[in-house]
mmCIF file of the N, C-alpha and C atoms, coordinates in Angstrom:
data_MODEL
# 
_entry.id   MODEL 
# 
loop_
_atom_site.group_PDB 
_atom_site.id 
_atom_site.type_symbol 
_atom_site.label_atom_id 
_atom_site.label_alt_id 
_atom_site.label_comp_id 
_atom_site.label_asym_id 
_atom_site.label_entity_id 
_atom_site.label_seq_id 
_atom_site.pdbx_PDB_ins_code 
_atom_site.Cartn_x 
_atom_site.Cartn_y 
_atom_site.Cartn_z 
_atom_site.occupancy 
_atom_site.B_iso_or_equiv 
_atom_site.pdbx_formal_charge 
_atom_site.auth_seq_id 
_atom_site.auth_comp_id 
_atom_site.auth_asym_id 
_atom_site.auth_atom_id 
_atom_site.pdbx_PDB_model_num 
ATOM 1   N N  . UNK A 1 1  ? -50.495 -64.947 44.636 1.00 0.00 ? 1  UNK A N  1 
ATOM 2   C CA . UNK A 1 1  ? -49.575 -64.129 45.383 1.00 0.00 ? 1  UNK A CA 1 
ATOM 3   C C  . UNK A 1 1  ? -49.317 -62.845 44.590 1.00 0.00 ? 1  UNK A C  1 
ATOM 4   N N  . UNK A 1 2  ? -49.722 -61.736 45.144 1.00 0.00 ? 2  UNK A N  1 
ATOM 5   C CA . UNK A 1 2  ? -49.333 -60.355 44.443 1.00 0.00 ? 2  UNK A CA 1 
ATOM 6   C C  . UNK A 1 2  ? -47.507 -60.138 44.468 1.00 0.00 ? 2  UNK A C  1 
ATOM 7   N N  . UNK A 1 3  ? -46.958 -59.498 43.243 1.00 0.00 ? 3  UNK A N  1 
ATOM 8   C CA . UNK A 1 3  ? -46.073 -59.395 42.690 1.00 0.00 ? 3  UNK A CA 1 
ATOM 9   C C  . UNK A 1 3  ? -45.698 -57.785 42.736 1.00 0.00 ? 3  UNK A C  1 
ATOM 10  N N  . UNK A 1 4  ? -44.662 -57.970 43.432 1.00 0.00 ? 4  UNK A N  1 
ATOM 11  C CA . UNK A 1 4  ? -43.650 -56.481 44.170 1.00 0.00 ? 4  UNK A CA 1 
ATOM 12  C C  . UNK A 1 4  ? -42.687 -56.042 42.917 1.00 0.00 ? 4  UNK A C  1 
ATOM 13  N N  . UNK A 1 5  ? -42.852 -54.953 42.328 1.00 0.00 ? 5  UNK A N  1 
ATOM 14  C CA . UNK A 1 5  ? -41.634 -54.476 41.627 1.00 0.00 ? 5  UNK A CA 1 
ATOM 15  C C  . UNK A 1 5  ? -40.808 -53.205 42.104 1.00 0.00 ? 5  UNK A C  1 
ATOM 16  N N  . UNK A 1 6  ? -39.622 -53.237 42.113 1.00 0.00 ? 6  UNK A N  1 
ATOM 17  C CA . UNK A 1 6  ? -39.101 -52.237 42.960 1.00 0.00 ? 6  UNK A CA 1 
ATOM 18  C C  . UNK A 1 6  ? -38.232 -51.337 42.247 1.00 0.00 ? 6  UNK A C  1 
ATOM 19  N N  . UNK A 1 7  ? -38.059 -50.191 41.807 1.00 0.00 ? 7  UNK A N  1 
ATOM 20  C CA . UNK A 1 7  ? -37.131 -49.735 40.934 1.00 0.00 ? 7  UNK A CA 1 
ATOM 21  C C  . UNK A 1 7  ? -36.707 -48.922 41.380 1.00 0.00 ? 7  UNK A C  1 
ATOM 22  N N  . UNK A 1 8  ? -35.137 -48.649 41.624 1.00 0.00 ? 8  UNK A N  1 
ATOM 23  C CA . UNK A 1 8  ? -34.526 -47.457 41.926 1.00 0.00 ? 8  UNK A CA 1 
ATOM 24  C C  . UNK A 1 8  ? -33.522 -46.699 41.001 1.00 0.00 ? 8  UNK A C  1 
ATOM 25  N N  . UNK A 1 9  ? -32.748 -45.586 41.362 1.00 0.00 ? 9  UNK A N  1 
ATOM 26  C CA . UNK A 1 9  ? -32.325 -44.943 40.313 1.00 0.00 ? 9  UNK A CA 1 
ATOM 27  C C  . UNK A 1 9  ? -30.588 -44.157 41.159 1.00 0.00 ? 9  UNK A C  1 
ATOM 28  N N  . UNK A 1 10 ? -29.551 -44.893 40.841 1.00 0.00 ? 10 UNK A N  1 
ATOM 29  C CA . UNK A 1 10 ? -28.687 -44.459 41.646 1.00 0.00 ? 10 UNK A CA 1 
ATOM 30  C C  . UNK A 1 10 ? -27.400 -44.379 40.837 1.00 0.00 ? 10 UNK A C  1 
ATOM 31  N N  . UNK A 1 11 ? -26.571 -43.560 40.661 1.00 0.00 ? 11 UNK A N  1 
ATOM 32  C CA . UNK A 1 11 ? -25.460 -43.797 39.933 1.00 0.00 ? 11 UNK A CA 1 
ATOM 33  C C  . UNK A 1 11 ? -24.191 -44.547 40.272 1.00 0.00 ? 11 UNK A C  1 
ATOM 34  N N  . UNK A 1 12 ? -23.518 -44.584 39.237 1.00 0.00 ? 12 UNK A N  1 
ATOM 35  C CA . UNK A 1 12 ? -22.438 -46.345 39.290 1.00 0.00 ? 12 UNK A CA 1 
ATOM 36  C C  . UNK A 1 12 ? -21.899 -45.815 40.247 1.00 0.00 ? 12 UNK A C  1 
ATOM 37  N N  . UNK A 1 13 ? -21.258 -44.830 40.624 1.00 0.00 ? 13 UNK A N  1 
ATOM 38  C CA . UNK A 1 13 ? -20.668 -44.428 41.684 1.00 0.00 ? 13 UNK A CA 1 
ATOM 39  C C  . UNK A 1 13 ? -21.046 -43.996 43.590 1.00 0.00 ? 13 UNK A C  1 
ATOM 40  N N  . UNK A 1 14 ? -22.562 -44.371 42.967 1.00 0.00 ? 14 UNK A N  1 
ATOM 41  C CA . UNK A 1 14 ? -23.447 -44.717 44.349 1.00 0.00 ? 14 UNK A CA 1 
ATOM 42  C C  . UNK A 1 14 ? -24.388 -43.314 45.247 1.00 0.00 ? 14 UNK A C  1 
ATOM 43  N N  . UNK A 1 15 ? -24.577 -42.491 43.463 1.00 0.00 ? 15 UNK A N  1 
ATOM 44  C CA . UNK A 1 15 ? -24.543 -40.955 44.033 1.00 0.00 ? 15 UNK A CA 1 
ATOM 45  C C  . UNK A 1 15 ? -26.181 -40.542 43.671 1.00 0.00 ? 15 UNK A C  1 
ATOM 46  N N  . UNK A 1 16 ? -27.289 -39.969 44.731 1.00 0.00 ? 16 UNK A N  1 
ATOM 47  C CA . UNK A 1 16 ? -28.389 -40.121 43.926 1.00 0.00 ? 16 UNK A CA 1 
ATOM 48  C C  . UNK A 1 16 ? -28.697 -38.365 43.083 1.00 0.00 ? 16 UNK A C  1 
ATOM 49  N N  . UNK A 1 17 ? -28.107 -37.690 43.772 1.00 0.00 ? 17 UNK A N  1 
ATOM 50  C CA . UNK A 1 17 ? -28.204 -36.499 42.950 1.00 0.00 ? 17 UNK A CA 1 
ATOM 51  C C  . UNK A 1 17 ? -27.292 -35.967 42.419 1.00 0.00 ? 17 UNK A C  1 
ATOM 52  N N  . UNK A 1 18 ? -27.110 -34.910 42.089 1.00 0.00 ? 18 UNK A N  1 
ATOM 53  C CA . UNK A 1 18 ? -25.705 -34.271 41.040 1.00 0.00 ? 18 UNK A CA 1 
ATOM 54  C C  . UNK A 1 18 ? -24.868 -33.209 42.138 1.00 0.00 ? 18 UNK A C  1 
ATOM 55  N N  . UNK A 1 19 ? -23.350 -32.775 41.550 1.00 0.00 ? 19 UNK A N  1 
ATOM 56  C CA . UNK A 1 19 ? -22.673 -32.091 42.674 1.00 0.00 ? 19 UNK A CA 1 
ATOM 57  C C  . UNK A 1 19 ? -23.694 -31.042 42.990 1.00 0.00 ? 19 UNK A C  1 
ATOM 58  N N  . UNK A 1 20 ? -24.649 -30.154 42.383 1.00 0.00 ? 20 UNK A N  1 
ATOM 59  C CA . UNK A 1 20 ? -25.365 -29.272 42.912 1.00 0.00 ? 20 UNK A CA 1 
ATOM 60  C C  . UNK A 1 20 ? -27.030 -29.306 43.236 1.00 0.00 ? 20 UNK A C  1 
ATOM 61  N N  . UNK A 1 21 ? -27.014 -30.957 44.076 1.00 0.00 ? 21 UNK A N  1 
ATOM 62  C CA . UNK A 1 21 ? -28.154 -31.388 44.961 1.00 0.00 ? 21 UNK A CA 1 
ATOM 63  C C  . UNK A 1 21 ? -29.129 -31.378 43.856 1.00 0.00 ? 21 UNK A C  1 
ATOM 64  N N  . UNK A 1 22 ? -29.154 -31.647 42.915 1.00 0.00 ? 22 UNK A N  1 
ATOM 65  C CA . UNK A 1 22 ? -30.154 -31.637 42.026 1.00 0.00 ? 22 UNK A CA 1 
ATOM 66  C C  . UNK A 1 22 ? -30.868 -33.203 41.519 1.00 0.00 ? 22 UNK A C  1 
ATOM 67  N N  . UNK A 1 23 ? -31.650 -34.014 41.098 1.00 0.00 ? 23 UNK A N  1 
ATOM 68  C CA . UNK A 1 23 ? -31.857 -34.869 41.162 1.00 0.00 ? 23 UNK A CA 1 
ATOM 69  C C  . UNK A 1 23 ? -32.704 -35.285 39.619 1.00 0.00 ? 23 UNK A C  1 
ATOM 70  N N  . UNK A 1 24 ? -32.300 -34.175 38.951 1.00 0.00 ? 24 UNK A N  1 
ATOM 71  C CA . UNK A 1 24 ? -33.196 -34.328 37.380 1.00 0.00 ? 24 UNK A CA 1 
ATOM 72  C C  . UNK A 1 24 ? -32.719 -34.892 36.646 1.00 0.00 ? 24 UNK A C  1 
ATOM 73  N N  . UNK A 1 25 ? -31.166 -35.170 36.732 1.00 0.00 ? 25 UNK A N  1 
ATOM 74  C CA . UNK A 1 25 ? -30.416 -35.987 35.545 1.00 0.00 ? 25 UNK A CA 1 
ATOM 75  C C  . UNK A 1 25 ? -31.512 -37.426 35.703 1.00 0.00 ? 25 UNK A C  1 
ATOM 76  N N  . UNK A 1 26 ? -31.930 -37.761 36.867 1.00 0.00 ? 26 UNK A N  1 
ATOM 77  C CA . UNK A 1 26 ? -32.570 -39.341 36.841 1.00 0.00 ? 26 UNK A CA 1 
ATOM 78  C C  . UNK A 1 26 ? -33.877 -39.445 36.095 1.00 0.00 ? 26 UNK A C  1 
ATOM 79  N N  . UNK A 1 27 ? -34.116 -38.233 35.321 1.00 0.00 ? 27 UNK A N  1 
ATOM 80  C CA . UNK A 1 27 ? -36.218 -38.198 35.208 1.00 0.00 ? 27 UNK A CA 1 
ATOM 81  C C  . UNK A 1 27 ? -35.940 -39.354 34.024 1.00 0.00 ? 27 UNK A C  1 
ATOM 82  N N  . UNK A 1 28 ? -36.877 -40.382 33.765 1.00 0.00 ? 28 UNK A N  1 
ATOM 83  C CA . UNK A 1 28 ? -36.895 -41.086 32.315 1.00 0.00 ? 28 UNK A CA 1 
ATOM 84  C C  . UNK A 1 28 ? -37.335 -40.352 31.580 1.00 0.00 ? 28 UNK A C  1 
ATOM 85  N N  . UNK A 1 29 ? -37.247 -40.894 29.924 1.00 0.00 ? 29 UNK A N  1 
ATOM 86  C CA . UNK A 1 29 ? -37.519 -40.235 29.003 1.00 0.00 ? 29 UNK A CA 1 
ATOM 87  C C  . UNK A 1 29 ? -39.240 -41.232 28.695 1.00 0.00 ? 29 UNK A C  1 
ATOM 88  N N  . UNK A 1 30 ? -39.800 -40.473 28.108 1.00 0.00 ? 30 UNK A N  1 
ATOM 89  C CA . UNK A 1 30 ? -41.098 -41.352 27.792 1.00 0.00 ? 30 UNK A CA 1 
ATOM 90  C C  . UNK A 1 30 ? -41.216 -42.383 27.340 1.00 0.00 ? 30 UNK A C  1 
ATOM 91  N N  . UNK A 1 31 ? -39.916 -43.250 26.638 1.00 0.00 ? 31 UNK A N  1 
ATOM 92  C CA . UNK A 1 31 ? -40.046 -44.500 26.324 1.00 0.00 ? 31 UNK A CA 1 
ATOM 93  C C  . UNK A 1 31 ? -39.717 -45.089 27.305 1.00 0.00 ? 31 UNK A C  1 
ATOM 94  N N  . UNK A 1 32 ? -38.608 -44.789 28.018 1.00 0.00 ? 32 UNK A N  1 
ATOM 95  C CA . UNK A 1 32 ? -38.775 -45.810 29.056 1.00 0.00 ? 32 UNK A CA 1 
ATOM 96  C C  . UNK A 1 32 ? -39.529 -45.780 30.378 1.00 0.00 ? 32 UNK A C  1 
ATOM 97  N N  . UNK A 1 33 ? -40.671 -44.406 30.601 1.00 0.00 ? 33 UNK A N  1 
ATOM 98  C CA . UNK A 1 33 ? -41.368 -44.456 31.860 1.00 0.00 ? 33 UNK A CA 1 
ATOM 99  C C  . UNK A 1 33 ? -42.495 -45.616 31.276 1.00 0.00 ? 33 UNK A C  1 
ATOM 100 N N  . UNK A 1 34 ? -42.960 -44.957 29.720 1.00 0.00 ? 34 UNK A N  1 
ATOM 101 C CA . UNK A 1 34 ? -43.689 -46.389 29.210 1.00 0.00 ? 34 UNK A CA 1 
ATOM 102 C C  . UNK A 1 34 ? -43.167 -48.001 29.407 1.00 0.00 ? 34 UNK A C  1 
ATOM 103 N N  . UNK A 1 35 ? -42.399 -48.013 29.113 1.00 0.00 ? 35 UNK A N  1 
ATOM 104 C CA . UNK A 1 35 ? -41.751 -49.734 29.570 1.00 0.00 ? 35 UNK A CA 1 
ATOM 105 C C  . UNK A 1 35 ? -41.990 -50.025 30.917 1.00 0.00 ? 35 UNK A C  1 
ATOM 106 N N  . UNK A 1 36 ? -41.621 -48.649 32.008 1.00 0.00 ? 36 UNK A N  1 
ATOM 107 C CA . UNK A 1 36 ? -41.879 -49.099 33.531 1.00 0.00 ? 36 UNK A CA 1 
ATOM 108 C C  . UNK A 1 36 ? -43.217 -49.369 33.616 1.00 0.00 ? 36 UNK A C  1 
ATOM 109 N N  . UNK A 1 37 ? -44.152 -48.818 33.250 1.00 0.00 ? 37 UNK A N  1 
ATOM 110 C CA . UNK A 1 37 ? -45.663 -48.722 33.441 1.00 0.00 ? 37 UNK A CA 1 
ATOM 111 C C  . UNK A 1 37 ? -46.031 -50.271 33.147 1.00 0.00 ? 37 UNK A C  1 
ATOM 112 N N  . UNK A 1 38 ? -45.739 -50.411 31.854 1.00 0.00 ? 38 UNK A N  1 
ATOM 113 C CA . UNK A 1 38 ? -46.571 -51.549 31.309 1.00 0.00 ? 38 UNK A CA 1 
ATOM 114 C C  . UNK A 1 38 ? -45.897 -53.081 32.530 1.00 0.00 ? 38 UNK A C  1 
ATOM 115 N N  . UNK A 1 39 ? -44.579 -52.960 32.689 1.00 0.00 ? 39 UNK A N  1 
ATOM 116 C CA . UNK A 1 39 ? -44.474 -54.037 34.275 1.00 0.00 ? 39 UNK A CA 1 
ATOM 117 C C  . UNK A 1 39 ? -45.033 -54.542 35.081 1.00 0.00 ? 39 UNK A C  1 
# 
């Protein structure tokens, strides 16, 4: 059976971009896009 991983990126307060529609605070840093990859 193939294996689904799903990752999203939303803040505690349920907000996905910043007050000025921007959405870069979420980019990972290279250690952890590496950790997502290897999943």
């Amino acid at each position: 059976m193939a294996r689904l991983l799903y990752q999203g990126i939303i803040s505690l307060d349920g907000y996905l971009n910043d007050a000025g529609g921007r959405f870069d605070w979420a980019a990972p840093d290279d250690e952890v896009f590496a950790f997502t990859i290897e999943q």
